[in-house]
C-alpha positions in Angstrom: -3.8 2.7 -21.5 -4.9 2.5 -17.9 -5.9 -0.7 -18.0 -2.9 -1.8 -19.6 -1.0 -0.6 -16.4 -2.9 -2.2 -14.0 -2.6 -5.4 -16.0 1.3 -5.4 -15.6 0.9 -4.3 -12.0 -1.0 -6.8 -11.0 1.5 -9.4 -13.2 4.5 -7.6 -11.3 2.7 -8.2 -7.5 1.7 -12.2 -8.6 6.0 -12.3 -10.0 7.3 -10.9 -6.9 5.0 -13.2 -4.8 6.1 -16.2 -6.7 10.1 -15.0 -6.2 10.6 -14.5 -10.3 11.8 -11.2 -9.0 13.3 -10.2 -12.9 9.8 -10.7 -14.0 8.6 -8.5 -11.3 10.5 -5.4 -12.1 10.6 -5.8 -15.4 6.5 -5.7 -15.4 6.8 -3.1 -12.8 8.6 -1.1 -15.0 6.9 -1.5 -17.9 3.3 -0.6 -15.3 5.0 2.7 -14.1 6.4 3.9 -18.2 2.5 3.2 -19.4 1.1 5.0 -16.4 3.0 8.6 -17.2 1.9 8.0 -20.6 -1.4 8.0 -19.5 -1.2 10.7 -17.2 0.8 13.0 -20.1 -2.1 12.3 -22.5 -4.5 13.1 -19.4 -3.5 16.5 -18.9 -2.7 17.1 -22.7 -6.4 16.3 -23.3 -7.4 18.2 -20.4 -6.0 21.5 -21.7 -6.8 21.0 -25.1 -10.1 20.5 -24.2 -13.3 19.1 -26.4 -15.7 21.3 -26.7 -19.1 20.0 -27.6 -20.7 21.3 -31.1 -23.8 23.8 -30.8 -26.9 21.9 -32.4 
């Protein structure tokens, strides 16, 4: 999920560099929705916690 939000970041720099400025927001956009998805399922997993099984 990460990854996939640095992917359209970096796509959203290389837009706005070339001037395709739609492009650029639309992939910045789309970098900052998958980023708070990452970070919800972060700290859900966080506070659910796995716990390792005893051998």
């Amino acid at each position: 999920m990460l990854s996939w939000a640095i992917t359209f970041l970096i796509i959203a720099l290389i837009a706005g560099v070339l001037g395709f400025t739609a492009a650029a927001g639309t992939a910045a956009w789309i970098a900052k929705i998958l980023f708070l998805v990452f970070i919800v399922l972060f700290i859900i997993s966080l506070i659910s916690g796995r716990r390792a099984t005893p051998l």
